[in-house]
C-alpha positions, 0 to 999 in steps of 0.5 A: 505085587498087588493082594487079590481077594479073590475067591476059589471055588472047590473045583480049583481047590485040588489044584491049590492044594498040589500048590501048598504041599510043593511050597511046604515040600521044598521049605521042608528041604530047604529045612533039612539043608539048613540043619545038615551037618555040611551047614551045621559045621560052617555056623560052628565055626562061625567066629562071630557069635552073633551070627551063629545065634541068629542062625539058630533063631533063623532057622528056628523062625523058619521051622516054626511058620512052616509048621503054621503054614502047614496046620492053617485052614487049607482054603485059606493058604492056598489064596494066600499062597496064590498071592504070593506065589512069586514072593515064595518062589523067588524067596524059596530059590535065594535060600536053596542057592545061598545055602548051596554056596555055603560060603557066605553066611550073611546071605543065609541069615538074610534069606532064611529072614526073608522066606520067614517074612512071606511066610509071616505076611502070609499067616498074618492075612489070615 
């Protein structure tokens, strides 16, 4: 994928911002999965506990940039977020499917890394 500084003009805005709010939408659920007691109790009896520590700074990394991807200037975001559209989208999809299949614990840490990456690329070019 390559960057495009590309610039919107007001009238594309309203439909950037539908854009946005469903990114944050469904990080928001992804949040809410990943803090559920279903996931909750996996990492609890996770024996290895490096793994549980890395779920918990994970999941926290996730809900800290969601929260800065949500107060950050919303012209700003919305070409970002156009940028890495593809990236989020694909990103957003592993950690739904990895928290659904609950089995793997590796595959969530590494999802909720990946997701906080995007969002961390995109806060970054801001």
């Amino acid at each position: 994928m390559t960057y495009s500084p590309t610039i919107f003009t007001s009238d594309q805005l309203p439909a950037m911002d539908r854009v946005r709010a469903q990114f944050l939408d469904r990080l928001r659920e992804c949040e809410l999965e990943l803090n559920s007691s279903k996931i909750q109790n996996i990492f609890e009896a996770e024996i290895d506990i490096a793994k549980k520590r890395k779920f918990i700074d994970d999941r926290t990394d996730l809900s800290v940039l969601r929260l800065k991807l949500e107060s950050v200037v919303l012209e700003k975001v919305a070409a970002r977020l156009k940028c890495f559209e593809d990236d989020l989208n694909e990103g957003i999809n592993d950690l739904r499917e990895s928290i659904k299949s609950v089995n793997k614990t590796v595959d969530i840490l590494t999802t909720i890394k990946n997701v906080t990456g995007i969002i961390a690329r995109i806060l970054v070019i801001l």
